[in-house]
C-alpha positions as CSV (number, residue, x, y, z in Angstrom):
1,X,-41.4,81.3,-30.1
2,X,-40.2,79.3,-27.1
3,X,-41.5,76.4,-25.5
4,X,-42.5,78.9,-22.1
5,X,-44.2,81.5,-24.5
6,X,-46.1,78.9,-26.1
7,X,-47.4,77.4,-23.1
8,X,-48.0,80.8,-21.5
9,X,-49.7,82.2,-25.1
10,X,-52.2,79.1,-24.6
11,X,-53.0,79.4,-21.1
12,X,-53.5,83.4,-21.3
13,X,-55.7,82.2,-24.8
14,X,-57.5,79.5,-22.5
15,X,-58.5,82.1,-19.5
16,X,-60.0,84.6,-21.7
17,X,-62.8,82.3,-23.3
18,X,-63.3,81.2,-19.8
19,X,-63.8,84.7,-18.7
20,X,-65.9,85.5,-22.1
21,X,-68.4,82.0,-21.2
22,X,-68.7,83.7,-17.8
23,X,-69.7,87.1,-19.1
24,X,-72.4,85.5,-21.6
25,X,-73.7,83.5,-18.5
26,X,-73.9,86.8,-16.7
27,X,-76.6,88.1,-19.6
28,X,-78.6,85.0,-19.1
29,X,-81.8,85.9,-17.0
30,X,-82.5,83.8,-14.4
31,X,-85.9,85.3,-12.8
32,X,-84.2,87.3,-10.2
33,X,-82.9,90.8,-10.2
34,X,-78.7,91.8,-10.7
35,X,-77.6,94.3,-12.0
36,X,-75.4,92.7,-14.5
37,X,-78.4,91.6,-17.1
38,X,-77.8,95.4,-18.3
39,X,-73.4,95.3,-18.5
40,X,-74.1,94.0,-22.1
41,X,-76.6,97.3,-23.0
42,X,-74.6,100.8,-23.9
43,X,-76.0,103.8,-24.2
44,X,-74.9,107.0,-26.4
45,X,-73.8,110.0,-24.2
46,X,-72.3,113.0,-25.6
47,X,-70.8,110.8,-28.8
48,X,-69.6,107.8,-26.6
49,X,-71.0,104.1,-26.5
50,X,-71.4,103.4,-22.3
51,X,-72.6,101.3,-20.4
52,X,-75.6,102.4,-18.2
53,X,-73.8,102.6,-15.1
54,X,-71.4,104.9,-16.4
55,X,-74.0,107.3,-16.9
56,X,-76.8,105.9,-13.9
57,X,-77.0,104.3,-10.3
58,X,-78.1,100.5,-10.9
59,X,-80.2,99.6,-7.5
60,X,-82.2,96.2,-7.1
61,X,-84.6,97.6,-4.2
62,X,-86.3,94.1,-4.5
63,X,-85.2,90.4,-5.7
64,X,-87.8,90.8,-8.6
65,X,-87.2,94.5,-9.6
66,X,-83.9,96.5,-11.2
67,X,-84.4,100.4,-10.9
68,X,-82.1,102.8,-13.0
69,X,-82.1,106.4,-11.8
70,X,-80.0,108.7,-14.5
71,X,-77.7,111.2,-13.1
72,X,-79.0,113.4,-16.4
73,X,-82.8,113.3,-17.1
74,X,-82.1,113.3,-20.6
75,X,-80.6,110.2,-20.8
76,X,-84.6,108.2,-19.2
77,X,-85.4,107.9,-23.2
78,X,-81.9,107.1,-24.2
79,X,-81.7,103.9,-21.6
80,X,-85.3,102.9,-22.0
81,X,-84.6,103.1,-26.0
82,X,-81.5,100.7,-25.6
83,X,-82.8,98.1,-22.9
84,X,-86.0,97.7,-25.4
85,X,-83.4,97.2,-28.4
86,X,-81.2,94.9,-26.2
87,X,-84.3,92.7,-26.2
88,X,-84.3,91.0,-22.9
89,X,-87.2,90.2,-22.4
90,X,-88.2,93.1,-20.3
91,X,-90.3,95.6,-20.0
92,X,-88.4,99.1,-18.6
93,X,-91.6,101.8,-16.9
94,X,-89.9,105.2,-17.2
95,X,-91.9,107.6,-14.5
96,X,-89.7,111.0,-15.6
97,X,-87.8,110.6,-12.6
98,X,-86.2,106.7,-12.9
99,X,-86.6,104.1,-14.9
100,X,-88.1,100.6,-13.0
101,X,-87.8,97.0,-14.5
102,X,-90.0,94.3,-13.4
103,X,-88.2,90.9,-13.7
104,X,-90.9,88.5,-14.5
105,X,-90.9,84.9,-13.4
106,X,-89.6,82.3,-16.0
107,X,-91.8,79.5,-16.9
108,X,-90.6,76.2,-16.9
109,X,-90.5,76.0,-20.5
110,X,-88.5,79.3,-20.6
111,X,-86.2,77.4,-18.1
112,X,-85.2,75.1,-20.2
113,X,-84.8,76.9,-22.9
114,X,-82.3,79.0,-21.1
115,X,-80.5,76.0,-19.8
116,X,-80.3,74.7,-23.1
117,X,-78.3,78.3,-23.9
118,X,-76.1,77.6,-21.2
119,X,-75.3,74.2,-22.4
120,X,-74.5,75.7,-26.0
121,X,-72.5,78.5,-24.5
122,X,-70.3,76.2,-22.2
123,X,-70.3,73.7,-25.2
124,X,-68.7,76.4,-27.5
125,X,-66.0,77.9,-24.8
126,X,-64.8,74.0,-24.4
127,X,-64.3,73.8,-28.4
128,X,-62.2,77.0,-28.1
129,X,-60.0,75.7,-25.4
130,X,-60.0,72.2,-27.1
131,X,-58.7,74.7,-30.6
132,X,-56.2,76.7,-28.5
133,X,-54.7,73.0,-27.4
134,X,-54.6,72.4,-30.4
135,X,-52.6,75.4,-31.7
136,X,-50.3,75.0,-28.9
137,X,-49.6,70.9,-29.6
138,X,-49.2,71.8,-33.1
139,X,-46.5,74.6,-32.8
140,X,-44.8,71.9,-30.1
141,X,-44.8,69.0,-32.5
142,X,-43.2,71.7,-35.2
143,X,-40.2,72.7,-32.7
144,X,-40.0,68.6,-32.2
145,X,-39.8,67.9,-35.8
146,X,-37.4,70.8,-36.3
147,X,-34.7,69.3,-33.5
148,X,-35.8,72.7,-30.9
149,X,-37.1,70.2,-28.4
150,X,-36.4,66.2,-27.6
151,X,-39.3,63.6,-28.0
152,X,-39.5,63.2,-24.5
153,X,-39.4,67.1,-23.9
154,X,-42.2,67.0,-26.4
155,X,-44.1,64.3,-24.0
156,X,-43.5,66.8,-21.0
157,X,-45.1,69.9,-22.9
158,X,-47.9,67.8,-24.4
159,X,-48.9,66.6,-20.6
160,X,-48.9,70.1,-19.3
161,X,-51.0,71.7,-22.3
162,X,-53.1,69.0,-21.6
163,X,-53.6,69.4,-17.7
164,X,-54.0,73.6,-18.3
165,X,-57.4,72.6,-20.8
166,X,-58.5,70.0,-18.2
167,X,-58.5,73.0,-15.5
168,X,-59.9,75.2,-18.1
169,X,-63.0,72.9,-19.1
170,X,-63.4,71.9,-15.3
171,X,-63.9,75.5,-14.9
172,X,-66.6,76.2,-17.5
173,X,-67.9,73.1,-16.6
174,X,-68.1,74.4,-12.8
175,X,-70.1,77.8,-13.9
176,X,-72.8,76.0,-16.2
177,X,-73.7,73.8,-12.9
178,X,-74.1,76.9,-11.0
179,X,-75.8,78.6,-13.3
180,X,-78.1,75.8,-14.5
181,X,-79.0,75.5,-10.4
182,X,-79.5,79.1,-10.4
183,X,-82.1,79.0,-13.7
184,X,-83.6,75.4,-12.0
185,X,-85.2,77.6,-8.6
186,X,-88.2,78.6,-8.9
């Protein structure tokens, strides 16, 4: 391995547990409607694992309220069945025709809790980055200590490694302040 696919290994690394921190903050309710509190819930359909809007329109006709409508009637049990197992905290009303799902409003105490989560998600995608950094200085320092690259070289590398997990952590850092504003309104 290279110095370039070392640093390009790291980075790619670095952006994916970004993008997995965002798509755990995406699950987190925050009192108001979106559609994306159900991307984590699949469904089966003729022997497949989906996701619900692979197999139903999503609307939010209302801040407070998500309404599924199946493009099969057979699958109202099937998607009520998994949102209850997804445990979300919610409460789906199938009426045989679509399936409506009140969003209650969080209590201050079940604010904080969820901001708490958001600190412990955002805590453990900055220890991933802070890891892959560390894989990458490590396999550096190796090609330094086996005459690949020069000490000053080595300096360079070290720097930039350095400066791509100071984006990375500004950017996780970035989403759990929005987020934690989002939870925070009432």
């Amino acid at each position: 391995m290279d110095v370039k696919e070392i640093k390009k290994d790291a980075k790619t690394r670095m952006s994916k547990s970004v993008e997995s921190f965002h798509n755990e903050l995406h699950k987190i309710r925050t009192g108001r409607a979106t559609p994306g509190l159900l991307d984590g819930v699949r469904v089966e359909y003729y022997g497949q694992r989906v996701p619900i809007n692979q197999v139903a329109t999503i609307t939010v006709p209302e801040p407070r309220l998500i309404m599924i409508q199946p493009w099969e009637k057979k699958m109202l049990a099937e998607i009520e069945k998994e949102i209850m197992k997804e445990d979300l905290g919610l409460n789906p009303n199938n009426d045989g025709q679509v399936i409506r799902l009140p969003i209650p409003q969080l209590s201050e105490e079940r604010r904080k809790d969820l901001v708490k989560l958001v600190h412990k998600f955002a805590e453990e995608a900055r220890i991933a980055i802070r890891n892959i950094r560390r894989d990458a200085n490590d396999q550096l320092k190796k090609m330094e200590k086996d005459n690949q690259i020069s000490e000053d070289e080595l300096s360079v590398e070290l720097d930039e490694i350095q400066k791509e997990t100071d984006d990375h952590i500004k950017e996780i850092d970035e989403f759990m302040e929005a987020k934690e504003e989002e939870i925070m309104q009432v």
